[in-house]
PDB file of the backbone (N, CA, C, O) and the ligand in Angstrom, with CONECT records:
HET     ZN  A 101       1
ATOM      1  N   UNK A   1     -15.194  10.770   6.506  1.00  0.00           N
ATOM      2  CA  UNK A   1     -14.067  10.081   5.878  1.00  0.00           C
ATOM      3  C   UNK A   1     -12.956   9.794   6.882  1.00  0.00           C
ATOM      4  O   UNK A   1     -12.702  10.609   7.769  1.00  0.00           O
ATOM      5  N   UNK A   2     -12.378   8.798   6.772  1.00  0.00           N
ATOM      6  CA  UNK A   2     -11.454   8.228   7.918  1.00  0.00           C
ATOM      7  C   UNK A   2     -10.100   8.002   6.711  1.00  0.00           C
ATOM      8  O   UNK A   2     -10.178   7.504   5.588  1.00  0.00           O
ATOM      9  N   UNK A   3      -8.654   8.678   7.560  1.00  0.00           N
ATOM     10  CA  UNK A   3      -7.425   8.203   7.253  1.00  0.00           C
ATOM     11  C   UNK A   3      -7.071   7.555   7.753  1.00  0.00           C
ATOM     12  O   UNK A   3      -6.868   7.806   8.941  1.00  0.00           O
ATOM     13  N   UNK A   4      -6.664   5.968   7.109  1.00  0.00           N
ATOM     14  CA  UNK A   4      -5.791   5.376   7.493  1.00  0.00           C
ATOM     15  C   UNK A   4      -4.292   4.692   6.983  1.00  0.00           C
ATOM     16  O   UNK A   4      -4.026   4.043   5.971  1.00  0.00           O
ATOM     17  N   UNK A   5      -3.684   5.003   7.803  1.00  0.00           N
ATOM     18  CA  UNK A   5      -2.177   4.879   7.531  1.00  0.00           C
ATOM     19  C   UNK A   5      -2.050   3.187   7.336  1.00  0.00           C
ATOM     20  O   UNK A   5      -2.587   2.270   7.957  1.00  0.00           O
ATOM     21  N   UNK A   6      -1.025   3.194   6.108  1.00  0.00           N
ATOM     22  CA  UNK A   6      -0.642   2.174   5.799  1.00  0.00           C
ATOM     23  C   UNK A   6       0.256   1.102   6.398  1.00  0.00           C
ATOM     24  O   UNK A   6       0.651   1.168   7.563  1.00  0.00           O
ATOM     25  N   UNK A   7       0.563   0.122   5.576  1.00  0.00           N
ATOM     26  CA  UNK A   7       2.203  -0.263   6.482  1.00  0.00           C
ATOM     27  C   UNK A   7       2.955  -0.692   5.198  1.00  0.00           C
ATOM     28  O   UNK A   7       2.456  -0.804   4.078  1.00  0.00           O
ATOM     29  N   UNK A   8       4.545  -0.963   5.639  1.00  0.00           N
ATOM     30  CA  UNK A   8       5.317  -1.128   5.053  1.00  0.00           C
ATOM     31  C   UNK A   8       5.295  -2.291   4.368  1.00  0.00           C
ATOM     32  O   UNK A   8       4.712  -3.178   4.991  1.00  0.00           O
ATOM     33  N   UNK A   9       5.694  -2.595   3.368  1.00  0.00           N
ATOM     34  CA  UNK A   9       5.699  -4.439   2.959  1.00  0.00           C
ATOM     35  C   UNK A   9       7.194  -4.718   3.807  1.00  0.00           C
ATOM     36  O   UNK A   9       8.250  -4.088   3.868  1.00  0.00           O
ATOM     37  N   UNK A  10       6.662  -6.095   4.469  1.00  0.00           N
ATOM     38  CA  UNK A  10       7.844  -6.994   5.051  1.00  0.00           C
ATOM     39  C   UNK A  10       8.603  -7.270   4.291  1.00  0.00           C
ATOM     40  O   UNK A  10       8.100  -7.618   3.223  1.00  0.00           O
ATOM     41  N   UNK A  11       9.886  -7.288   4.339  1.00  0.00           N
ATOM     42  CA  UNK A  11      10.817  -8.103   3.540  1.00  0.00           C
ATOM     43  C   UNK A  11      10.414  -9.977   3.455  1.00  0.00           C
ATOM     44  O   UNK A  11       9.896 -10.621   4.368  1.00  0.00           O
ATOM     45  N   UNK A  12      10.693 -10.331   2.554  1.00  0.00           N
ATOM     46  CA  UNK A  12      10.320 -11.259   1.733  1.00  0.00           C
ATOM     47  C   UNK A  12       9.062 -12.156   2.050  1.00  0.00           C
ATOM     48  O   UNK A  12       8.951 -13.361   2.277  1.00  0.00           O
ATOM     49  N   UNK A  13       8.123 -11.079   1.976  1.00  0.00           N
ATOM     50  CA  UNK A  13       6.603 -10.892   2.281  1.00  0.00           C
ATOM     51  C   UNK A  13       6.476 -11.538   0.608  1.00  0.00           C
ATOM     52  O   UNK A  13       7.413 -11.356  -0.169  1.00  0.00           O
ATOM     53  N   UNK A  14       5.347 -12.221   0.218  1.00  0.00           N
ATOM     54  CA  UNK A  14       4.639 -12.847  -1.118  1.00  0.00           C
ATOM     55  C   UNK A  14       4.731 -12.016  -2.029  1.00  0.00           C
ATOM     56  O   UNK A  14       3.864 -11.155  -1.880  1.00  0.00           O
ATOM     57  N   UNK A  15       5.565 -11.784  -3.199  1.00  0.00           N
ATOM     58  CA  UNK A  15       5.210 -10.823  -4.360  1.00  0.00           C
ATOM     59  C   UNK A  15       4.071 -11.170  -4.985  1.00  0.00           C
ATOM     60  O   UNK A  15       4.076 -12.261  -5.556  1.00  0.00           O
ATOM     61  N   UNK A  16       2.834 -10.338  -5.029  1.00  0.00           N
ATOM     62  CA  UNK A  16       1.633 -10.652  -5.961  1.00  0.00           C
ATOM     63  C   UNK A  16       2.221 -10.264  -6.927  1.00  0.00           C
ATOM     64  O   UNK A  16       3.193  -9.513  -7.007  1.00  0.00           O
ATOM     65  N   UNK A  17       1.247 -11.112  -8.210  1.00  0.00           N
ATOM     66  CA  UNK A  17       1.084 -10.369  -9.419  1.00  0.00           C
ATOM     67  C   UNK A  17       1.242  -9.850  -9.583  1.00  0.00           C
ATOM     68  O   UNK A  17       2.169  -9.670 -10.373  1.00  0.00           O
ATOM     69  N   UNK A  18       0.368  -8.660  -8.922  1.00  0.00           N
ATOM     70  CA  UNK A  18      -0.387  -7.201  -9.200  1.00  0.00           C
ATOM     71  C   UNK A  18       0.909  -6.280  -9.578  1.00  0.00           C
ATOM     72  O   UNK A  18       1.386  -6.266  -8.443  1.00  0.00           O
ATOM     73  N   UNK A  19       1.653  -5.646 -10.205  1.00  0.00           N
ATOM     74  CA  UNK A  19       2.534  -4.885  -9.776  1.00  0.00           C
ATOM     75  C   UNK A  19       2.568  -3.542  -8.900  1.00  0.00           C
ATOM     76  O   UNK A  19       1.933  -2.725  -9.567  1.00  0.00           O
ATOM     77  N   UNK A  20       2.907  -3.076  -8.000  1.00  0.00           N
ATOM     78  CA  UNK A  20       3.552  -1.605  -7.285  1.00  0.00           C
ATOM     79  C   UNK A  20       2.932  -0.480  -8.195  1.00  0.00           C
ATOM     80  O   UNK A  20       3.223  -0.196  -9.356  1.00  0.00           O
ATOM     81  N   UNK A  21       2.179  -0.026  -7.516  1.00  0.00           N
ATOM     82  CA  UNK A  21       1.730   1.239  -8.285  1.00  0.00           C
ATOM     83  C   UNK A  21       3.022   2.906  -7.763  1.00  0.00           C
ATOM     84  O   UNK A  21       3.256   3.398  -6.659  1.00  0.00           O
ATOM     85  N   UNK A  22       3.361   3.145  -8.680  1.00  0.00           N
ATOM     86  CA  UNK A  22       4.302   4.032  -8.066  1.00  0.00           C
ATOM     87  C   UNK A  22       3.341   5.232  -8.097  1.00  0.00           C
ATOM     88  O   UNK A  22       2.345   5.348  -8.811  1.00  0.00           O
ATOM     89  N   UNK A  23       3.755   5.986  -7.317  1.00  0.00           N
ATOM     90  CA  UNK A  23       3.074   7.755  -6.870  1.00  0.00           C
ATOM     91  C   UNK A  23       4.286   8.703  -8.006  1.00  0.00           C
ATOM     92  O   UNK A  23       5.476   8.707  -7.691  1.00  0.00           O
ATOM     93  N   UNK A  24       3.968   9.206  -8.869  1.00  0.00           N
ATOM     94  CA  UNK A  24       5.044   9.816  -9.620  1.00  0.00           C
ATOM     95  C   UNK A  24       5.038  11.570  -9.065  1.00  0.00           C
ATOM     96  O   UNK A  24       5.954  12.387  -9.161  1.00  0.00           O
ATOM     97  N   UNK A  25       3.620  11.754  -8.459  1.00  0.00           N
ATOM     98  CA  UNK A  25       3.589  13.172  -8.237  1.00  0.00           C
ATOM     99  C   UNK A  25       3.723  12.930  -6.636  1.00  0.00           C
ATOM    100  O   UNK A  25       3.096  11.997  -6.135  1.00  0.00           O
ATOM    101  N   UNK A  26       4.294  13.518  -6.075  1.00  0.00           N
ATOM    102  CA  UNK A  26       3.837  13.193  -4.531  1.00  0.00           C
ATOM    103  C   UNK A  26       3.120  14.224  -3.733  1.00  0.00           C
ATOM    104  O   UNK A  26       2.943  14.326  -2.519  1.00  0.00           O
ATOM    105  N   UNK A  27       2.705  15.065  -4.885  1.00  0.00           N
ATOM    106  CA  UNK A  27       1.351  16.074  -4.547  1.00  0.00           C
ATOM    107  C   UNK A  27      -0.316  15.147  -5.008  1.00  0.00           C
ATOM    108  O   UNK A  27      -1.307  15.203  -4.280  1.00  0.00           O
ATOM    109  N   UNK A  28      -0.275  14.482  -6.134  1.00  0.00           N
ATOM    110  CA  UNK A  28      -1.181  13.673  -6.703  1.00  0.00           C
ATOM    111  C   UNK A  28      -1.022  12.224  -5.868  1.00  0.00           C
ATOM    112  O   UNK A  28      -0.034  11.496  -5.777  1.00  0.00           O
ATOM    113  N   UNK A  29      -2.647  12.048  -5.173  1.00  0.00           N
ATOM    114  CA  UNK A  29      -3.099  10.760  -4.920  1.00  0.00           C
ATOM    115  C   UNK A  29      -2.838   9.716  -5.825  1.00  0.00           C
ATOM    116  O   UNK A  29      -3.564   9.917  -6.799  1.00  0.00           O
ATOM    117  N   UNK A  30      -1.971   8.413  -6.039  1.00  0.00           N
ATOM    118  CA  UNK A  30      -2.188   7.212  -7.098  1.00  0.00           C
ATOM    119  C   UNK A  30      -3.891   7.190  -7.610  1.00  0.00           C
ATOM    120  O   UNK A  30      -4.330   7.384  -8.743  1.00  0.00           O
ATOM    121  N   UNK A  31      -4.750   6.839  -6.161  1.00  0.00           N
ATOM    122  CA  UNK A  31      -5.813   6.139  -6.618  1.00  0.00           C
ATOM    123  C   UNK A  31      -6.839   7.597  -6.003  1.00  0.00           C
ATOM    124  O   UNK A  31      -6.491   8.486  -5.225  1.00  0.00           O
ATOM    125  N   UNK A  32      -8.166   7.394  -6.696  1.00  0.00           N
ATOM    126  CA  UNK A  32      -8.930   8.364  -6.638  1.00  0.00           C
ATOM    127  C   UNK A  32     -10.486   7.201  -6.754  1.00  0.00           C
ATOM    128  O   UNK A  32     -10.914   6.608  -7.745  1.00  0.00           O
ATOM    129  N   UNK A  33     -11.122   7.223  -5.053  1.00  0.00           N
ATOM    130  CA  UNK A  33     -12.510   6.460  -5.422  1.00  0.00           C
ATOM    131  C   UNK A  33     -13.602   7.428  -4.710  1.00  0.00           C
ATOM    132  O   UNK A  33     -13.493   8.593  -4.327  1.00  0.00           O
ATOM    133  N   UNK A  34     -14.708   6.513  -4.674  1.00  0.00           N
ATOM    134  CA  UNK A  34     -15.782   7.092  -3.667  1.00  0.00           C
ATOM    135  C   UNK A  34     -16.122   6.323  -2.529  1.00  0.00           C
ATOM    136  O   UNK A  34     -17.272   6.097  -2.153  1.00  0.00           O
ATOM    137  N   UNK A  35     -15.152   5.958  -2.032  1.00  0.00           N
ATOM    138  CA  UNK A  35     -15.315   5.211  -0.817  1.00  0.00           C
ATOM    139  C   UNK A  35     -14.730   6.052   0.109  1.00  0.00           C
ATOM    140  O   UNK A  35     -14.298   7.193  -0.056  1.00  0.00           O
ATOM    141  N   UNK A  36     -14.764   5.370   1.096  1.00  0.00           N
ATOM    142  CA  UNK A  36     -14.864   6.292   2.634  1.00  0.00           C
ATOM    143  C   UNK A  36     -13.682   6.336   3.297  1.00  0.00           C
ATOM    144  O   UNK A  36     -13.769   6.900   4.388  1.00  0.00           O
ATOM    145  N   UNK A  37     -12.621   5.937   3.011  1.00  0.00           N
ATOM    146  CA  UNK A  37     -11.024   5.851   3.141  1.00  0.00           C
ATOM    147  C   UNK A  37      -9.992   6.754   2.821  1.00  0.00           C
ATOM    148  O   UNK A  37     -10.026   7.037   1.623  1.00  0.00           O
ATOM    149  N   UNK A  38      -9.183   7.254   3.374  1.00  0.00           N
ATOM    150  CA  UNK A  38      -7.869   8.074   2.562  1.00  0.00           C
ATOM    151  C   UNK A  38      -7.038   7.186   3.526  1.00  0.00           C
ATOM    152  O   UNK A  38      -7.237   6.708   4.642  1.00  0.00           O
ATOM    153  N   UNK A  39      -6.047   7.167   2.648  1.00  0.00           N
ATOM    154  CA  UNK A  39      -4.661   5.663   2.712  1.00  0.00           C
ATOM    155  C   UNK A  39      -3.619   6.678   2.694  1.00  0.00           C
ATOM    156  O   UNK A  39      -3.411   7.167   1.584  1.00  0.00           O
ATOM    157  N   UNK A  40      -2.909   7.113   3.670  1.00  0.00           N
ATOM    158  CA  UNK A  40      -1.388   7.683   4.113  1.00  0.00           C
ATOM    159  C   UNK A  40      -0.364   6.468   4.142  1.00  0.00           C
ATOM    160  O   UNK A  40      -0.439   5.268   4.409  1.00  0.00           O
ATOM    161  N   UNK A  41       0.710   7.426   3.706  1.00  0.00           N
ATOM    162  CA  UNK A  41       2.198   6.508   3.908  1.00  0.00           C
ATOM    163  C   UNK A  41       2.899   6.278   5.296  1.00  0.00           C
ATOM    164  O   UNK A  41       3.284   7.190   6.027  1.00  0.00           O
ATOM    165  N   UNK A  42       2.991   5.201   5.507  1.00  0.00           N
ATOM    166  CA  UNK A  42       3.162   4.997   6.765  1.00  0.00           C
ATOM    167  C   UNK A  42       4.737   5.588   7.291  1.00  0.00           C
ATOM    168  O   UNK A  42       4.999   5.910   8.450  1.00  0.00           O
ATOM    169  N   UNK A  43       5.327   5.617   6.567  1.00  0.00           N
ATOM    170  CA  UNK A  43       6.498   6.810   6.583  1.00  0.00           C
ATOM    171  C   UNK A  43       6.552   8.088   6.621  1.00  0.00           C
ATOM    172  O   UNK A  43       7.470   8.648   7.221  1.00  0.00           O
ATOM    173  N   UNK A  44       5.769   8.639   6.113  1.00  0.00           N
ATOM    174  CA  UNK A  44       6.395   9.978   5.918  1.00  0.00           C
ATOM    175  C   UNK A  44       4.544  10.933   5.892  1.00  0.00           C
ATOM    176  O   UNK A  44       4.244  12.124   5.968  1.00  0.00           O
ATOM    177  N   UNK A  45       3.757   9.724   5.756  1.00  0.00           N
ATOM    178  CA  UNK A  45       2.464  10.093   6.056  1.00  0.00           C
ATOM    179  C   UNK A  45       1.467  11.221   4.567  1.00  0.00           C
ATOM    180  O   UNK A  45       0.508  11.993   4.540  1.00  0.00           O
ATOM    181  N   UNK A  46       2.437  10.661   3.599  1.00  0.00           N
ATOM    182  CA  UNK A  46       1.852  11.781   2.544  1.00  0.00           C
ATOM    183  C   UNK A  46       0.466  10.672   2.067  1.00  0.00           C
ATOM    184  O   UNK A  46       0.264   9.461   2.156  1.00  0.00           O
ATOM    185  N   UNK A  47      -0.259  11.797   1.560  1.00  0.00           N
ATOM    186  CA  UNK A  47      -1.279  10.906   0.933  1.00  0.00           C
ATOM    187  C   UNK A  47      -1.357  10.233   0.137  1.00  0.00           C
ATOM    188  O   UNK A  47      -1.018  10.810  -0.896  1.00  0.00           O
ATOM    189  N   UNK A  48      -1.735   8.861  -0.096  1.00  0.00           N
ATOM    190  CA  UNK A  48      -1.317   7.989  -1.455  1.00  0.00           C
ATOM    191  C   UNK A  48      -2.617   7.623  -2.363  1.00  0.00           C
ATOM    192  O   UNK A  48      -2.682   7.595  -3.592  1.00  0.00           O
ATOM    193  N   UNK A  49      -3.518   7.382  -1.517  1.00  0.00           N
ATOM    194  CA  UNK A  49      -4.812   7.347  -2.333  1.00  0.00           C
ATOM    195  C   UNK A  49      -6.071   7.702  -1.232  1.00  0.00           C
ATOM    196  O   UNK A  49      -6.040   7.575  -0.008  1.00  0.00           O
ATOM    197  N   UNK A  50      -7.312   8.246  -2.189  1.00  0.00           N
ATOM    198  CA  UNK A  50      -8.051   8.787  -1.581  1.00  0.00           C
ATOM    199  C   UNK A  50      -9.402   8.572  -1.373  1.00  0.00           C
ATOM    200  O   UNK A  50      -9.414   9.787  -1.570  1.00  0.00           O
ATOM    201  N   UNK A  51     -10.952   8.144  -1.104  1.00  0.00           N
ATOM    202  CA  UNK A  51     -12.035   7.906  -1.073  1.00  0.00           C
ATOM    203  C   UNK A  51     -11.736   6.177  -1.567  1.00  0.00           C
ATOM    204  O   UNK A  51     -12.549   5.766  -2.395  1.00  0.00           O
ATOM    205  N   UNK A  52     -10.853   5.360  -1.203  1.00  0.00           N
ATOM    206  CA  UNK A  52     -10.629   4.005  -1.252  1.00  0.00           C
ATOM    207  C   UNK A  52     -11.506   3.523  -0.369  1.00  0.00           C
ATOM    208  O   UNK A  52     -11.326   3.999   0.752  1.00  0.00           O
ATOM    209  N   UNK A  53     -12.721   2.471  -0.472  1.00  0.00           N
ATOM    210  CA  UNK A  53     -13.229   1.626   0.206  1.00  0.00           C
ATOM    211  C   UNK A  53     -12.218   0.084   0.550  1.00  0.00           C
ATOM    212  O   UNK A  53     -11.787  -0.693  -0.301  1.00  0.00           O
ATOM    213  N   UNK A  54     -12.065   0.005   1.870  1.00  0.00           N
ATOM    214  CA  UNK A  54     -11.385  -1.088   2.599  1.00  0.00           C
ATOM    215  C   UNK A  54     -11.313  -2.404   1.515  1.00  0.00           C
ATOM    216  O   UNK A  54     -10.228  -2.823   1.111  1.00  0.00           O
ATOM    217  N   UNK A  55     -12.552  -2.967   1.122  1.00  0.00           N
ATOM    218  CA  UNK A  55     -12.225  -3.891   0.098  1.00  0.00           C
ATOM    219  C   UNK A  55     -11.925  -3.681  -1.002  1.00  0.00           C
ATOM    220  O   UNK A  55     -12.250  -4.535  -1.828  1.00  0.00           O
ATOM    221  N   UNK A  56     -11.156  -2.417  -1.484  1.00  0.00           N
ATOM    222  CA  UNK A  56     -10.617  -2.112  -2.644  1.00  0.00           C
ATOM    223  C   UNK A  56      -8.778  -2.430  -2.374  1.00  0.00           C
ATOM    224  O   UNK A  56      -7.845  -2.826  -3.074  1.00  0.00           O
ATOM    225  N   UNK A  57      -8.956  -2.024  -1.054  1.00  0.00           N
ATOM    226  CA  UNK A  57      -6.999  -2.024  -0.376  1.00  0.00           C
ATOM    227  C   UNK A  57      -7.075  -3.515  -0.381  1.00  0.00           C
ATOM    228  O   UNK A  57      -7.569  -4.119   0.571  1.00  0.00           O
ATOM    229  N   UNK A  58      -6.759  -3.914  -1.072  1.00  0.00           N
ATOM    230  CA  UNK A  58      -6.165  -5.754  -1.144  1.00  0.00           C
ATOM    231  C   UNK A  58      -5.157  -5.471  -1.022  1.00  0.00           C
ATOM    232  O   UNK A  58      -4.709  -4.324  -1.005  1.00  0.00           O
ATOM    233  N   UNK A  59      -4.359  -6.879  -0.867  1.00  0.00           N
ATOM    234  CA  UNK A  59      -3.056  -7.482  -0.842  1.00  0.00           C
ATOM    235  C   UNK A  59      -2.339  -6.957  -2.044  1.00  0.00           C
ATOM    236  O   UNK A  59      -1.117  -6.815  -2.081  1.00  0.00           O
ATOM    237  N   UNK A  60      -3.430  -6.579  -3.357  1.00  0.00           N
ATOM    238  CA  UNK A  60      -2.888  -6.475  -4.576  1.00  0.00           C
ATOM    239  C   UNK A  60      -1.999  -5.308  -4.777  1.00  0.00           C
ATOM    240  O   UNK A  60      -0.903  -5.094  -5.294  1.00  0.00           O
ATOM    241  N   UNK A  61      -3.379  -4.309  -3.847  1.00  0.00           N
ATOM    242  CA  UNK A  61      -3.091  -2.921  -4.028  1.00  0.00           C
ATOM    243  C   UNK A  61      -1.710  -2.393  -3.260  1.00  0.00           C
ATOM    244  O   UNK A  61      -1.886  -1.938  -2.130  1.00  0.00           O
ATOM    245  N   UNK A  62      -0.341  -2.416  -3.784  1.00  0.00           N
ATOM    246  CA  UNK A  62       0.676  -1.553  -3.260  1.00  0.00           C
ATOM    247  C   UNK A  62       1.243  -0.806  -3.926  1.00  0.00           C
ATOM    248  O   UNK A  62       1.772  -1.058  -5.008  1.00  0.00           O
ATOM    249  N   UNK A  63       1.196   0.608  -3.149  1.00  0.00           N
ATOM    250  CA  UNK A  63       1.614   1.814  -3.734  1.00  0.00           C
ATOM    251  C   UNK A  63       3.255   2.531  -3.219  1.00  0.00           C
ATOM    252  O   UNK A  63       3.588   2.822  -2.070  1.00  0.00           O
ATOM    253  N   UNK A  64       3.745   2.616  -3.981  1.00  0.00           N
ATOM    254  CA  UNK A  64       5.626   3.613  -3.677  1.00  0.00           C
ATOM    255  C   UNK A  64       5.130   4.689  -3.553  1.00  0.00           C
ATOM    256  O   UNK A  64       4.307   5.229  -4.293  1.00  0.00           O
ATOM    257  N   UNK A  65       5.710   5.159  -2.383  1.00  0.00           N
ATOM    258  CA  UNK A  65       5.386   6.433  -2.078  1.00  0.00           C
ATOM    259  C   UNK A  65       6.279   7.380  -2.974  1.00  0.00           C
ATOM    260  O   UNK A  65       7.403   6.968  -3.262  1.00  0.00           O
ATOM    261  N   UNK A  66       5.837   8.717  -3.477  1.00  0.00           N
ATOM    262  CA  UNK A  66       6.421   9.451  -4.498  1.00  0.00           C
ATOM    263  C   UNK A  66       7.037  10.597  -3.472  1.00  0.00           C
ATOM    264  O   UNK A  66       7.299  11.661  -4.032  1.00  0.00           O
ATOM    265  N   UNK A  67       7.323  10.531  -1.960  1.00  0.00           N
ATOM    266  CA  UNK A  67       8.173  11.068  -1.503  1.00  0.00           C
ATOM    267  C   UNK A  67       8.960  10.446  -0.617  1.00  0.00           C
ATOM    268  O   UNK A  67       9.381  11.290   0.175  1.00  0.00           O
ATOM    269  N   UNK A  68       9.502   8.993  -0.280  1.00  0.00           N
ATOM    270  CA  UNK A  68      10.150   8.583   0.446  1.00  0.00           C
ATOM    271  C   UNK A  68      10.118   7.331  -0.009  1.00  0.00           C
ATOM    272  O   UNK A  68      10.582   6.655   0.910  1.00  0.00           O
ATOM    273  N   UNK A  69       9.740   6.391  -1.204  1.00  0.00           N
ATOM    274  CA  UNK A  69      10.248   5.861  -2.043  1.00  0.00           C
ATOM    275  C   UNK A  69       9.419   4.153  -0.946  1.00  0.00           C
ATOM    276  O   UNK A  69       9.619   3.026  -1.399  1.00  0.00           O
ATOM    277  N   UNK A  70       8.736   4.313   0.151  1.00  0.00           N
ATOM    278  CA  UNK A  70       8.649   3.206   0.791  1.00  0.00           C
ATOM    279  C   UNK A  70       6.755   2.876   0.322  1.00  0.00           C
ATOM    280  O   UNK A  70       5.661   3.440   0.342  1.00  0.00           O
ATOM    281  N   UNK A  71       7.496   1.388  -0.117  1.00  0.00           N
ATOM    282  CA  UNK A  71       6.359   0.915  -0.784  1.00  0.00           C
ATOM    283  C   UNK A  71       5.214   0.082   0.614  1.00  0.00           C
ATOM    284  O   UNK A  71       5.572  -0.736   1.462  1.00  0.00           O
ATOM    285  N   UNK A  72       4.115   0.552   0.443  1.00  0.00           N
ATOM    286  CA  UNK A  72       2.878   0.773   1.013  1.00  0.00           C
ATOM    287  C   UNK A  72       1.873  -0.531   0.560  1.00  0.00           C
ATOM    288  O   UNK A  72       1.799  -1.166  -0.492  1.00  0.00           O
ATOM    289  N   UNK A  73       1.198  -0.621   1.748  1.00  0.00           N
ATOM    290  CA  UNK A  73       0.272  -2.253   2.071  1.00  0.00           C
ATOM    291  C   UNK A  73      -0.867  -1.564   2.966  1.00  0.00           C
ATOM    292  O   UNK A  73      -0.790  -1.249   4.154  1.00  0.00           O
ATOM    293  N   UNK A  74      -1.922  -1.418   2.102  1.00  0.00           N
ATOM    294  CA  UNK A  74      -3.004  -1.696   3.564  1.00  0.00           C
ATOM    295  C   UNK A  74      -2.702  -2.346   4.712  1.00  0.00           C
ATOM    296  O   UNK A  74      -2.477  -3.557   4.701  1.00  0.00           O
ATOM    297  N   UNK A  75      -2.657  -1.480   6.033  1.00  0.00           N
ATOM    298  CA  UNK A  75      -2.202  -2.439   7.354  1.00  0.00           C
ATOM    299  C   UNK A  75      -3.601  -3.327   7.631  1.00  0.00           C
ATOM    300  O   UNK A  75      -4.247  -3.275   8.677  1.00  0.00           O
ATOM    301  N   UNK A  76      -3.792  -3.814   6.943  1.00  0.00           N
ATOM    302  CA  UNK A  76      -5.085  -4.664   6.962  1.00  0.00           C
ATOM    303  C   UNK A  76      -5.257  -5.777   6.358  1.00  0.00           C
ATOM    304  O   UNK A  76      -6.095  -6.678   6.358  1.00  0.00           O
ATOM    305  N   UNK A  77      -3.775  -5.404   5.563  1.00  0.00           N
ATOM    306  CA  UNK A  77      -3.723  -6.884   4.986  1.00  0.00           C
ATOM    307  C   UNK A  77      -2.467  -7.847   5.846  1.00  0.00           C
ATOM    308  O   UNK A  77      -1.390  -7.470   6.309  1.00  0.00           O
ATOM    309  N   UNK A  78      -3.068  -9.147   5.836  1.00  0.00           N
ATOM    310  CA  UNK A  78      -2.082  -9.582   7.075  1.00  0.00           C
ATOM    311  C   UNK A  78      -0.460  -9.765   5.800  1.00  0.00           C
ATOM    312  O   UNK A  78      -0.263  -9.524   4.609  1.00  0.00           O
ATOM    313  N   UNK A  79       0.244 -10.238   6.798  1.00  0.00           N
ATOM    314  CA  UNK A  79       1.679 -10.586   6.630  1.00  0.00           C
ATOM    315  C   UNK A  79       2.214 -11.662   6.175  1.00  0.00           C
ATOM    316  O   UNK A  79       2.952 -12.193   7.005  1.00  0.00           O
ATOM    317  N   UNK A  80       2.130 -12.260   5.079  1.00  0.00           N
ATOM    318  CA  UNK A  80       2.186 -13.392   4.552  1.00  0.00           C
ATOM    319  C   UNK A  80       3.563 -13.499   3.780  1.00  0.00           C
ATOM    320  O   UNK A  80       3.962 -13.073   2.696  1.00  0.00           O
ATOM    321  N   UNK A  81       4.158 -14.305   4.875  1.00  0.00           N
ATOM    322  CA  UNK A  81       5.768 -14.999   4.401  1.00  0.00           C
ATOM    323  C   UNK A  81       6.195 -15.507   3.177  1.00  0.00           C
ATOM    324  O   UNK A  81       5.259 -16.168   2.729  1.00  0.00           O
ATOM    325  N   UNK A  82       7.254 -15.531   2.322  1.00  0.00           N
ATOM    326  CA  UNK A  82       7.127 -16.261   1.161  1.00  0.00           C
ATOM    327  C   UNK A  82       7.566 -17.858   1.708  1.00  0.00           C
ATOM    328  O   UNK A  82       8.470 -18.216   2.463  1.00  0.00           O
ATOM    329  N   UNK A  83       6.529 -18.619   0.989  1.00  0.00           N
ATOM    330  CA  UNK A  83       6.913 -20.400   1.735  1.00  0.00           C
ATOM    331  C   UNK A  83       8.187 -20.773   0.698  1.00  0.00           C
ATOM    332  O   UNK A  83       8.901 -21.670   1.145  1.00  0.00           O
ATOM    333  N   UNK A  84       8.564 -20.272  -0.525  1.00  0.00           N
ATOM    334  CA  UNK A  84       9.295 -20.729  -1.354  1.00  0.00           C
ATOM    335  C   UNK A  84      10.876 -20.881  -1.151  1.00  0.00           C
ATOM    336  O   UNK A  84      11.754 -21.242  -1.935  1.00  0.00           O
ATOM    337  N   UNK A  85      10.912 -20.541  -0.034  1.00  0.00           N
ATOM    338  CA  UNK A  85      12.574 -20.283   0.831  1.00  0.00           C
ATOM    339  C   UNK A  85      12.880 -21.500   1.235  1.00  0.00           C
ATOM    340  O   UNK A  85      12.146 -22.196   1.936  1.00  0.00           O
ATOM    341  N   UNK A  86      14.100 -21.850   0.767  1.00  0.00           N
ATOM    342  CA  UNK A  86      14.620 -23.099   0.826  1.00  0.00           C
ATOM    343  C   UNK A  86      14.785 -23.962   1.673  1.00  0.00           C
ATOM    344  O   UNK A  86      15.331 -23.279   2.540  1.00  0.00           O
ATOM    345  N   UNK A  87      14.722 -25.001   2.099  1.00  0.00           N
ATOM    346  CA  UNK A  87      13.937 -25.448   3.468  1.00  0.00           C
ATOM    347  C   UNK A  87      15.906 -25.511   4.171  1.00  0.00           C
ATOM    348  O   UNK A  87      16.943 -25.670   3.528  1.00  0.00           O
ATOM    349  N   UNK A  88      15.739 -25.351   5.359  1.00  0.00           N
ATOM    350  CA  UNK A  88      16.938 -25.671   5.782  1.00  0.00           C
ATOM    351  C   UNK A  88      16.964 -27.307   6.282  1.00  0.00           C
ATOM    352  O   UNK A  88      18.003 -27.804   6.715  1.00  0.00           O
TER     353      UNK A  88
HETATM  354 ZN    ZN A 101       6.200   8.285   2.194  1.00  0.00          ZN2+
END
């Protein structure tokens, strides 16, 4: 099993749909799979979810960390700007 650390969402990075999964315990993993992944907070490095397979960490999937409040992105998902900013 391989940890890998997350990254931060960019500021005015694309809001998906999906909403923010918050961590309410920050002893309890959000997500729980059988894949070959554990996903740390790229802050503070607590664990956020655990046996996650890579194509499960989408763009969709972002988790608040339940001890340092910084909301979490697979660093695997690239960085996508919002285009909706007003053109100068
Ligand atoms: Zn954290």
């Amino acid at each position: 099993m391989a940890v890998k650390q997350m990254r931060r969402i960019v500021e005015g990075e694309v809001p998906f749909d999906a909403g923010t999964a918050v961590q309410e315990d920050a002893d309890r993993p959000v997500f729980r799979g059988n894949g070959e992944n554990d996903y740390v907070c790229v802050e503070c490095g607590n664990v956020l979810a655990i046996g996650m397979s890579a194509e499960h960490m989408t763009k969709r999937v972002r988790i608040r960390c339940g001890r340092c409040r910084t909301i979490n992105v697979s660093a695997e998902v690239p960085v996508e700007l919002s285009r909706r900013r007003a053109p100068r």
